[in-house]
C-alpha positions as CSV (number, residue, x, y, z in Angstrom):
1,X,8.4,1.5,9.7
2,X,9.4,-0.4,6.9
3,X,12.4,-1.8,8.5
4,X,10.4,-3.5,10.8
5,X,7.7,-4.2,9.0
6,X,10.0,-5.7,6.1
7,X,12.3,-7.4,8.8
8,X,9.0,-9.4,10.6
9,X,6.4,-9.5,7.6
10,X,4.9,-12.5,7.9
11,X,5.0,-12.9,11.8
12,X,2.2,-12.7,14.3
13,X,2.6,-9.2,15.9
14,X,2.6,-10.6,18.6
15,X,5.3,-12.1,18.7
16,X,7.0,-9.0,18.4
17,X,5.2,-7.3,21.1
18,X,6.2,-10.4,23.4
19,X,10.2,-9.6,22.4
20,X,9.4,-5.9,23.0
21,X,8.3,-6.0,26.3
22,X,10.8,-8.8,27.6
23,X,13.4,-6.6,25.7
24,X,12.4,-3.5,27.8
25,X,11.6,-5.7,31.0
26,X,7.8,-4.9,31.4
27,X,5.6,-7.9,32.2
28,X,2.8,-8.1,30.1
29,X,0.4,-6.9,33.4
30,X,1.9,-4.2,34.1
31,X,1.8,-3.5,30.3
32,X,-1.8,-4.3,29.8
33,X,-2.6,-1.9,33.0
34,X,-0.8,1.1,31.4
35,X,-3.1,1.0,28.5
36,X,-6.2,0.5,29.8
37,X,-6.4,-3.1,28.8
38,X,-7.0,-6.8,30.0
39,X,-3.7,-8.6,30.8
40,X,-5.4,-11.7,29.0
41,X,-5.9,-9.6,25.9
42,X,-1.9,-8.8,25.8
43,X,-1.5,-12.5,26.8
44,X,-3.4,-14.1,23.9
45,X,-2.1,-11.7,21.3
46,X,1.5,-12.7,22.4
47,X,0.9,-16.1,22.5
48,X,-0.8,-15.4,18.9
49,X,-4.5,-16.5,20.1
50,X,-6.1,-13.5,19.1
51,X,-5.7,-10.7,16.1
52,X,-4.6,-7.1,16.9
53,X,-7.0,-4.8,15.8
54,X,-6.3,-1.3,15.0
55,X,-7.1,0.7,18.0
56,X,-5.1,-1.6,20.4
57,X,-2.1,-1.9,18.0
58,X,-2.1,2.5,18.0
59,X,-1.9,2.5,22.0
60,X,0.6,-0.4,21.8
61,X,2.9,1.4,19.2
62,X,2.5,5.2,21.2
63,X,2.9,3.4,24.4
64,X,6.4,1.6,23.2
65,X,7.4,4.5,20.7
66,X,6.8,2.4,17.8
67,X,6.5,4.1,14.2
68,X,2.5,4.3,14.0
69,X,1.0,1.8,12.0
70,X,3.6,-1.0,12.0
71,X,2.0,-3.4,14.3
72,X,-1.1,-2.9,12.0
73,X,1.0,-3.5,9.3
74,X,2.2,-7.2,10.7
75,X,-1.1,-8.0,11.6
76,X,-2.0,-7.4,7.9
77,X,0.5,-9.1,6.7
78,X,0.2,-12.3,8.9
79,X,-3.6,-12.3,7.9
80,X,-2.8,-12.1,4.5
81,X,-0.1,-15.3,4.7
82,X,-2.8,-17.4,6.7
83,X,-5.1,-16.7,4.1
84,X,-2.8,-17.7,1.4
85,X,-2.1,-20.9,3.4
């Protein structure tokens, strides 16, 4: 976790999760289907229009076999540089 939390802090997550899934060649519908969500939901966090909250960023990271917690981590980080901003 710290790795990639260390490596993005700072960064919307995402931005990440956008990478992720073009990495792994999912489209963000398909993606949003598989976890119960909206595909607008994925869409605005990846465009970095709307904050991850923790529940989403747990089926996100167990879905994508992401150390728990990181994508919470990011999101508190990002908040936590806007707010110094």
């Amino acid at each position: 976790m710290s790795t990639l939390v260390e490596r993005y802090k700072g960064i919307h997550p995402g931005i990440i999760l956008e990478r992720l899934l073009s990495q792994k060649g999912i489209s963000q519908r398909s993606f949003a289907l598989s976890i119960g969500e909206y595909t607008q939901t994925i869409n605005a966090i990846t465009k970095g229009k709307r904050k991850l909250n923790t529940a989403l960023a747990l089926k996100i990271e167990k879905k994508l076999n992401i150390e728990e917690g990181s994508l919470a981590l990011l999101q508190t980080y990002f908040d936590i540089k806007e707010e110094k901003e």
